[in-house]
N, C-alpha and C positions, 0 to 999 in steps of 0.2 A: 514734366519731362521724365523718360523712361532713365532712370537712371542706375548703373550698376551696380552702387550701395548697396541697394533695397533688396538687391539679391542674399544680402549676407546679412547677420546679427551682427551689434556691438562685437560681442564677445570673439565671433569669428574672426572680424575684421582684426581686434590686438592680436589673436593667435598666430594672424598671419604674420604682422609685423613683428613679433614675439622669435619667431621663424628664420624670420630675413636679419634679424638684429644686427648680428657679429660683424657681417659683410656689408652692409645697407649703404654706406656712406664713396664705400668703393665702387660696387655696384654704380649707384647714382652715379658717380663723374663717369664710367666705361658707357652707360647710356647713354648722358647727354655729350658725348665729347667732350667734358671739360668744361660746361656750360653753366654748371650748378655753382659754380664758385664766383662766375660772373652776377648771375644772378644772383645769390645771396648776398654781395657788395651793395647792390644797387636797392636792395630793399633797407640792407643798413643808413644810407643817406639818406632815402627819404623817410627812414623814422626821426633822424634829426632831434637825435635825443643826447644830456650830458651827463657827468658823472655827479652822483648823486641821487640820480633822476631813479626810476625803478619800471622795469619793464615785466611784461607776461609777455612771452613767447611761447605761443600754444601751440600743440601739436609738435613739437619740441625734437620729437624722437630722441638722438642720441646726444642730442647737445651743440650740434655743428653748428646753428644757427643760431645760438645764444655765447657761444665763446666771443665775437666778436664786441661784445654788449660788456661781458668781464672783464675780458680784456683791457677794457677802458675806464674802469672804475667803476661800470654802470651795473644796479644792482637786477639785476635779472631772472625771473625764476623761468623754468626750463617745466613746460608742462604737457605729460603725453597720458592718451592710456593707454598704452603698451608696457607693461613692465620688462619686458624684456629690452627695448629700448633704453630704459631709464636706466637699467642696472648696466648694460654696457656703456652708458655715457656717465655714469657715476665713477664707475671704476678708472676712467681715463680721464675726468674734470670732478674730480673730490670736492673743488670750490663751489662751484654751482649748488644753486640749490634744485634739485631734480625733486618735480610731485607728482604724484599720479593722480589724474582730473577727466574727470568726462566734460567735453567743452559745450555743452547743452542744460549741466548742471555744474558750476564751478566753484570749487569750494576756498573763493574767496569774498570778501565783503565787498558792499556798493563802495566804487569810488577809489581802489586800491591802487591803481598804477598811471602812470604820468603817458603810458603809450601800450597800446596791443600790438600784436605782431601773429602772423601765421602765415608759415611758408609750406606748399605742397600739401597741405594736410585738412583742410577746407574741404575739397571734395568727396575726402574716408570718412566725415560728420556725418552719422544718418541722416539727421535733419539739421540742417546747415544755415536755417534762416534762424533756428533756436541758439546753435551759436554764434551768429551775429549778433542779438539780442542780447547775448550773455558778456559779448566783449564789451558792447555798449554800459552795460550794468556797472561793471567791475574797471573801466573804464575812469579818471576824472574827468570832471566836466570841463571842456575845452581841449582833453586830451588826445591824440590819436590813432588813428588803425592803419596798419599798412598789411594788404595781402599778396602776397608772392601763387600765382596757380596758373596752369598749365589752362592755355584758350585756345581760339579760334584762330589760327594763321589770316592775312587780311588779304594776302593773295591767291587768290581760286588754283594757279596750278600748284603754290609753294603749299597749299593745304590740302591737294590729292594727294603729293610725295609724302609728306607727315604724315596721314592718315594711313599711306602706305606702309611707311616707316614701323608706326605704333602697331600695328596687326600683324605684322610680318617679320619684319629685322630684329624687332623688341622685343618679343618673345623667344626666337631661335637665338641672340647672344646671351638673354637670360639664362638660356638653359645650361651655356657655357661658364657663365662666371656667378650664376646664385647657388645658395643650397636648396632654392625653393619657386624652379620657374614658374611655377602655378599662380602666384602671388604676383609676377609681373603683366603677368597677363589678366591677372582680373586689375590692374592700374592701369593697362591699357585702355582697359576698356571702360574706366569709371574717367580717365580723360575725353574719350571720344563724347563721350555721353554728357559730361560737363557743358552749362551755361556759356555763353558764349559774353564776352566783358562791358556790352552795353546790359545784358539781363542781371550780370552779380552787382552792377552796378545799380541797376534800380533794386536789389536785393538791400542794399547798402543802406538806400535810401529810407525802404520800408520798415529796416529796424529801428531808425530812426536816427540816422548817422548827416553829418551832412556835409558839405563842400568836399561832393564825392568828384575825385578823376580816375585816369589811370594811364598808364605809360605802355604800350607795348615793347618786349624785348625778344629778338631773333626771330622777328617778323611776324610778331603775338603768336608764335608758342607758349610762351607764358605773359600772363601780363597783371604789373604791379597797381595794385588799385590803393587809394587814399583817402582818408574821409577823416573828420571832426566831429567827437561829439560836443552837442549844444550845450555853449558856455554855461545857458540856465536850464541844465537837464536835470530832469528829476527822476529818480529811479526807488523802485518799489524793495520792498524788504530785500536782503542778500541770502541768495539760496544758499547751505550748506555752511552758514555763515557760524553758529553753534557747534557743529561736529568739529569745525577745524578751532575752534577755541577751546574746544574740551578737548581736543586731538583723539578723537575716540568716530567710530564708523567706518565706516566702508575705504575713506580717502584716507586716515587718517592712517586707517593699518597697514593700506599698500605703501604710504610715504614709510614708515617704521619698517615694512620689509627691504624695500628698497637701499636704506641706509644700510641696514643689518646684513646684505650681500654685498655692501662695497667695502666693507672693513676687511 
């Protein structure tokens, strides 16, 4: 699939989000109508996780979708590669633990967290089946995944007016309330282009996830998918697993700056 990612490098890609940081979370509700808050609830229940427990919520951005997880006792790490993100969700949740990660190479060990999570941020992953693969990994066995991402509306006129909506409305309010409308229009355009939720579903599968569903919400504009990995999953060495035990490399310096901007 042609997809608008591909149009841009890693690097581009946080720059932009780097950009949009300050605003991003505002932004987001004047987009969807107040919709993002719905949905971020509804991915919290089906992670169906407790205190104690320890979550990776990838793609993290500014923290808005891991305070509910703190909030409740639940130990949570907050993971984007946008530094600019991070340092604005530092500054305002000190608690959190906020890391900078490329979700294609994660610099945590096999088997670290009781449940993944990634909301909206799935379709900015270059290669997106690498970080399924990667949740899987980093993942316990029996653990689970729950993804939050913007689909395929199921009814043919309610998905000409969205389509209408993202090409046209999305971009001209953007220009009004971002510091950076160029950046919503290239989201427009990497949603239009996104899998539609029976293909991220067999996506799910292929990395080797299993009792995959998914739920549609506001008539699969976005839709919440669900998977388990396999109680007797066996996963191969943990990428990046050395640099974060010596805290030394690439991830290790950006978590160090990161902290070092929020004091």
């Amino acid at each position: 699939m042609n997809r608008a990612s591909l149009d841009k490098r890693p690097d581009e890609v946080a720059t932009m989000f780097d950009d949009v940081a300050p605003k991003y979370d505002v932004v987001n509700d004047v987009l969807s109508m107040g919709q993002t808050r719905r949905w971020r609830k509804v991915v919290v229940e089906a992670m169906d996780v407790k205190a104690g427990q320890r979550v990776l919520d990838l793609a993290a951005g500014t923290g808005t979708s891991s305070e509910p997880y703190a909030d409740t006792g639940i130990d949570v790490i907050a993971c984007d590669f946008s530094l600019g993100m991070l340092k604005v969700g530092k500054r305002r949740r000190p608690d959190i633990d906020f890391i900078a990660g490329d979700a294609t190479r994660l610099p945590f060990v096999d088997n670290t967290f009781d449940a993944s999570t990634i909301s909206f941020g799935l379709r900015n992953v270059n290669e997106p089946k690498k970080a399924l693969a990667e949740m899987l990994r980093v993942t316990k066995p029996g653990g689970r995944l729950v993804i939050a991402e913007f689909s395929q509306p199921v009814v043919p006129l309610w998905r000409t007016m969205y389509t209408e909506y993202l090409m046209r409305a999305l971009p001209a309010i953007a220009v009004k309330v971002s510091s950076n409308p160029d950046a919503y229009v290239y989201l427009a355009e990497s949603i239009r282009a996104w899998p539609d939720q029976d293909n991220l579903a067999a996506w799910l599968q292929e990395a080797g996830w299993e009792s995959v569903t998914y739920r549609n919400l506001s008539g699969g504009i976005v839709a919440v998918h669900r998977a388990q990995k396999p109680a007797d999953a066996v996963t191969g060495p943990a990428a990046g697993a050395a640099a974060l035990a010596a805290n030394t490399g690439p991830v290790a310096k950006l978590r160090r700056n990161i902290n070092r901007a929020a004091r």
